[in-house]
ROMAR-566059 format. One record per atom (N, C-alpha, C): residue in one letter; y, x, z. Coordinates in steps of 0.1 Angstrom, whole numbers, plus 5000, padded with zeros to 4 digits. Example, Ala and Ser with C-alpha at 12.3 -4.5 7.8 and 13.67 -1.06 7.14 Angstrom:
<palos>
a494351325078;a495551235078;a496751325078;s497851285071;s498951375071;s500051295079;
</palos>
This chain:
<palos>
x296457733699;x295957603700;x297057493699;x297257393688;x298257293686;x298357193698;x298857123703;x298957023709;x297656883713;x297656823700;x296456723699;x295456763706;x294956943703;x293557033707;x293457013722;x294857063725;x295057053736;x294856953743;x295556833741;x294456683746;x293256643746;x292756693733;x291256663728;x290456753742;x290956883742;x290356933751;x290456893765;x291756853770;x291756783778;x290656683783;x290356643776;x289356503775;x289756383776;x291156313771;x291856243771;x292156213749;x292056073752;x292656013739;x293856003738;x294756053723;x296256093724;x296555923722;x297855953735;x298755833737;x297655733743;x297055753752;x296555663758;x296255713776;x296655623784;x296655633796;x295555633802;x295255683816;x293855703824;x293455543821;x294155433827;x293655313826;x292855243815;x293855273805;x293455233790;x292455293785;x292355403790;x291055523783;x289955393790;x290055423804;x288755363810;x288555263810;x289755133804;x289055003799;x288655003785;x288655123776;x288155133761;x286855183762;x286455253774;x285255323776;x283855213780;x284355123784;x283255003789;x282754973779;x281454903779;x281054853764;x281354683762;x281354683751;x282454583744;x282054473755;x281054383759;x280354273767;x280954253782;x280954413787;x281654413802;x282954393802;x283654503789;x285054513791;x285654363788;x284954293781;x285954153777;x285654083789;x284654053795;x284254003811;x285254033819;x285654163821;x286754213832;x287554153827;x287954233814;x289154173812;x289854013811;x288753913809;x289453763808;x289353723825;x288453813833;x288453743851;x289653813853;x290053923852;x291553953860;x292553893852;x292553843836;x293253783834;x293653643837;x292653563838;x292653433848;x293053493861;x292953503868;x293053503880;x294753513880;x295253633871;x296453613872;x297453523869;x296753423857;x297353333850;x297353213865;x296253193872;x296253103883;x297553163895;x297253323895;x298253323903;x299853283903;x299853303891;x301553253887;x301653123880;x300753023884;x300452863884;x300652843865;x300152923861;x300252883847;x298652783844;x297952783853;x296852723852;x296052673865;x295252613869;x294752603882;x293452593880;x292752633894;x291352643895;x290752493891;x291452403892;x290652243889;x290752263870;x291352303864;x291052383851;x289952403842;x289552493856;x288252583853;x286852593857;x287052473868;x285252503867;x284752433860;x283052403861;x281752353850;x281452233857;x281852163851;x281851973852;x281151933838;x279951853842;x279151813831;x279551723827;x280351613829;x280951543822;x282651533822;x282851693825;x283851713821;x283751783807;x283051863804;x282451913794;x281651863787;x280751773783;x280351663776;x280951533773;x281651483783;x282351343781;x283551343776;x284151463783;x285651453782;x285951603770;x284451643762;x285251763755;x285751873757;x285851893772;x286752063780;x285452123777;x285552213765;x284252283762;x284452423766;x285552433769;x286552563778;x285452613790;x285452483797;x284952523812;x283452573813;x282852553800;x281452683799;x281952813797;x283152833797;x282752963797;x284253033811;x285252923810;x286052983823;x285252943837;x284452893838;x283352903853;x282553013852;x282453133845;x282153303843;x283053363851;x284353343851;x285353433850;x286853413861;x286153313868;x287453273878;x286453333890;x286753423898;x286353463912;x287253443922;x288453403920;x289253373930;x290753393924;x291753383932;x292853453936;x293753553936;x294353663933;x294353803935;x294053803951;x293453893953;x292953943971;x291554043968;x291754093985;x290454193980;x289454123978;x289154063977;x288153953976;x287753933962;x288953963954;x288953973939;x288654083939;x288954173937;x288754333936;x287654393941;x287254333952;x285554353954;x284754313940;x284654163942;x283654163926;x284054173916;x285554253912;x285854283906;x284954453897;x285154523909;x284754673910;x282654603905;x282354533913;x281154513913;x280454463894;x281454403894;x280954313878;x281054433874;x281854473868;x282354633857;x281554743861;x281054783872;x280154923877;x278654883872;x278054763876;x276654703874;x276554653858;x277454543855;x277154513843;x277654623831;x278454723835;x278754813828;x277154893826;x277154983835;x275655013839;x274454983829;x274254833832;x273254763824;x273554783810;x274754743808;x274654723790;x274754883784;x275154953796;x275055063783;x273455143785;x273055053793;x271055123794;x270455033786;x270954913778;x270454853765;x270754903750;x270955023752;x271155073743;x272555073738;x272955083719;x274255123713;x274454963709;x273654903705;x274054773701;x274054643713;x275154583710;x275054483721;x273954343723;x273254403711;x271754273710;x271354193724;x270854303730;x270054293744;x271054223756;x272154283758;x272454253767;x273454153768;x273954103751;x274654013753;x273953863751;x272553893747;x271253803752;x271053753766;x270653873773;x270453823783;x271653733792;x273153823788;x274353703791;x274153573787;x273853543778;x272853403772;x271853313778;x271153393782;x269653343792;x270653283801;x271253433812;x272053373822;x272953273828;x273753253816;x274853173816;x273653033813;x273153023804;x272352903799;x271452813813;x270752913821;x270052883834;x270752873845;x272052883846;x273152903857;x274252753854;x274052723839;x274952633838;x273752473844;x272852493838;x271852413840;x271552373855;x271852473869;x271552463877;x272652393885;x273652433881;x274752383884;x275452293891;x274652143882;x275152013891;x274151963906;x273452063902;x272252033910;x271952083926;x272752233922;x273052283938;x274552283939;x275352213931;x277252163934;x277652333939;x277552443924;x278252533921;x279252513913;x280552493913;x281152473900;x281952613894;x281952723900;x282152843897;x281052923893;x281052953887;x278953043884;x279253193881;x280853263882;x280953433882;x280153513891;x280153443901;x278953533914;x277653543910;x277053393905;x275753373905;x275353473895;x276253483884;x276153573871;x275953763875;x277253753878;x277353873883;x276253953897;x275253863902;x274653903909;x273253883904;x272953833890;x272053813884;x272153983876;x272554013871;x272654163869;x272654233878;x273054263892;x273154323896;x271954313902;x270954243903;x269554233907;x268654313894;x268754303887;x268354323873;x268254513873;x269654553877;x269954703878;x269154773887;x269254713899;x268654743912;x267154753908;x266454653904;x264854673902;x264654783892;x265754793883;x265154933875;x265755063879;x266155043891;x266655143894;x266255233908;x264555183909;x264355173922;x264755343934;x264855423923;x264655533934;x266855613937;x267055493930;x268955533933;x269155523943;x269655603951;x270555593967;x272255583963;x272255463972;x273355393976;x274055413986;x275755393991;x275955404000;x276955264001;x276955184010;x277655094009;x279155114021;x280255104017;x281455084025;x281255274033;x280555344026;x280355484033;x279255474048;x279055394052;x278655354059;x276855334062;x276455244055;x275055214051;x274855294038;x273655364036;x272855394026;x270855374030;x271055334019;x269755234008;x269855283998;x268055243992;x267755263978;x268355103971;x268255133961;x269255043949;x268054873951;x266954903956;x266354713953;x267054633966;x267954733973;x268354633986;x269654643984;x270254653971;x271954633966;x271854473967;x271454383963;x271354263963;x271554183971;x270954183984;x270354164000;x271454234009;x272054324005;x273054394015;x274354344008;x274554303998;x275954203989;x275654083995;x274654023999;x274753884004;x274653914020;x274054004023;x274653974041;x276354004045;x276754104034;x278454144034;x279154014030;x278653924021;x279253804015;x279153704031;x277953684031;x277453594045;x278253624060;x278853754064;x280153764071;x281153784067;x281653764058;x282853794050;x283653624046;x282253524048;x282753424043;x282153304056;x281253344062;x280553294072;x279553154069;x279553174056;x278553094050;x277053114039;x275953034039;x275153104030;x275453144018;x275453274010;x275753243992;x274753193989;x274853063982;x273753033979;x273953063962;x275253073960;x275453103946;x274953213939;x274953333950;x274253483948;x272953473949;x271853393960;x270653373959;x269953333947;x271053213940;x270353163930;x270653253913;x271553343913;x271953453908;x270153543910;x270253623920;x268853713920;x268053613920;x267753463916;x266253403912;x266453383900;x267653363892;x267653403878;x267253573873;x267953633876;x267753783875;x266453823875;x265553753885;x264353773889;x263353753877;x263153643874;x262953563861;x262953633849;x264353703846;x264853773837;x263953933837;x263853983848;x263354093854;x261854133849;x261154023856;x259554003854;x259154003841;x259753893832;x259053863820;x259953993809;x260454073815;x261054173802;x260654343810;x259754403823;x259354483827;x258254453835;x258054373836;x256654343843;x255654273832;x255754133828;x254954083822;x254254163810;x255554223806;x254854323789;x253654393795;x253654493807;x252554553807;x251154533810;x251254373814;x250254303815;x249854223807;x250754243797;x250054123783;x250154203773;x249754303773;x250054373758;x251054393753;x251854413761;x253454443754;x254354353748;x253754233751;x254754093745;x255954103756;x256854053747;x258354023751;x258753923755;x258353803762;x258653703754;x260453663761;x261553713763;x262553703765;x263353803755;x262453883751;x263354003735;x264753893727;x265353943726;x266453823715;x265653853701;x265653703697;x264853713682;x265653753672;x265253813659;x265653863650;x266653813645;x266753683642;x268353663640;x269453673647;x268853673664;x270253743671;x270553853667;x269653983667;x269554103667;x270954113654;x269954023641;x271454053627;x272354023629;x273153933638;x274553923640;x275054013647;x274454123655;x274954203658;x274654373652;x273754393649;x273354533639;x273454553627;x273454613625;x273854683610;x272354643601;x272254643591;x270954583581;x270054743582;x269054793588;x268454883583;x268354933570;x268455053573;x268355143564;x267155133552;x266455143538;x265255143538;x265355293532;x264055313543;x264155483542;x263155503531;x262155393526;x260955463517;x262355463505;x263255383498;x264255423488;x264955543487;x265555523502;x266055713505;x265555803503;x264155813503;x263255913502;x262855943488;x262855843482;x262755863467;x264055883458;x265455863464;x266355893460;x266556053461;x266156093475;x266756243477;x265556333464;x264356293464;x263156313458;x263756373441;x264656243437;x264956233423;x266656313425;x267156383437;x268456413434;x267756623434;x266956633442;x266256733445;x265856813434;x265156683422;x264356713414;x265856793400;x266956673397;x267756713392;x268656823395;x268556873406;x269556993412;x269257073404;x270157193400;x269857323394;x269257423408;x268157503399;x267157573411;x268357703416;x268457723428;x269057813435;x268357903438;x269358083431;x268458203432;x269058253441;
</palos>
């Protein structure tokens, strides 16, 4: 057995590290998410930028132009501290999760990033969030939980639960951890909630309508043009027909 095999069999990609494997392994949606929050965070830590930067100011972003801060109020959670690294671990395990149970293409779930971000930005000036990574990130992670109802959990090794009280046990850990309401994660699971109903509940009560599906032109920016199989069929038909008969 040559060398390469030997990696291959290992289960490892040649010249690439445990790290690197497991940030190429996320799907494309999650991994750029982690990747630009730990990148911010670090760029704040070594003052190359500051949190007044980055959050979502409506007329900082309409008046003044910083069209930046729709999308760096995703992605700033803090500081480096464990504090980071908690919703760190949290965003990448859940939203990882989710998008790769929407399937191979990123249609679905980089929609629903859409919905969320769109109804989070909206809410915004109204309950004075100007960071919205939590609200986001606990909007999926509500989302996972309900379809996930019969998962056992264990939290900190400590508590175990089924997966619809991952949500409710992240906000009472948040609520002494910080000693305040999250209202930002509340309003996260009433988005999620939203999201939830009208794409697993509502269909089975209306005939299978969708009405939150990404419409067809989202879908083409991201998938490949279907195949048309009645052509293929009449290709192989006419390659079949030409073949010399095999005795």
């Amino acid at each position: 057995m040559d060398m390469d095999n030997m990696l291959a069999a290992g289960g490892g990609a040649i010249g690439q590290f445990p790290l690197e494997q497991w940030f190429y392994e996320m799907p494309v949606c999650t991994r750029w998410w982690t990747a630009a929050t730990v990148a911010t965070s670090l760029l704040v830590q070594c003052h190359i930028i500051t949190p007044f930067q980055l959050f979502y100011s409506f007329r900082a972003v309409f008046v003044k132009n910083q069209f930046w801060r729709l999308l760096t109020t995703f992605v700033y959670f803090g500081p480096l501290s464990l504090d980071l690294l908690f919703h760190v671990f949290f965003l990448q395990r859940y939203s990882r999760l989710l998008e790769e149970s929407s399937g191979r293409s990123p249609a679905h779930f980089s929609w629903l990033l859409l919905y969320a971000t769109s109804i989070l930005l909206c809410l915004s000036p109204m309950l004075s969030m100007p960071f919205l990574g939590s609200a986001l990130s606990s909007s999926l992670v509500y989302i996972w939980s309900r379809r996930n109802p019969e998962t056992r959990l264990s939290f900190l090794g400590l508590l175990v639960f089924t997966a619809p009280y991952l949500p409710w046990v992240l906000m009472a850990f948040s609520l002494v951890l910080h000693g305040t309401v999250p209202k930002d994660e509340i309003c996260g699971v009433i988005v999620g909630h939203v999201w939830y109903f009208f794409s697993d509940v509502y269909p089975s009560l209306h005939n299978g309508q969708r009405p939150l599906d990404p419409p067809g032109w989202w879908r083409r920016i991201f998938e490949a043009r279907p195949i048309d199989t009645g052509a293929q069929e009449i290709n192989n038909e006419i390659a079949a027909a030409a073949a010399p008969e095999l005795r």
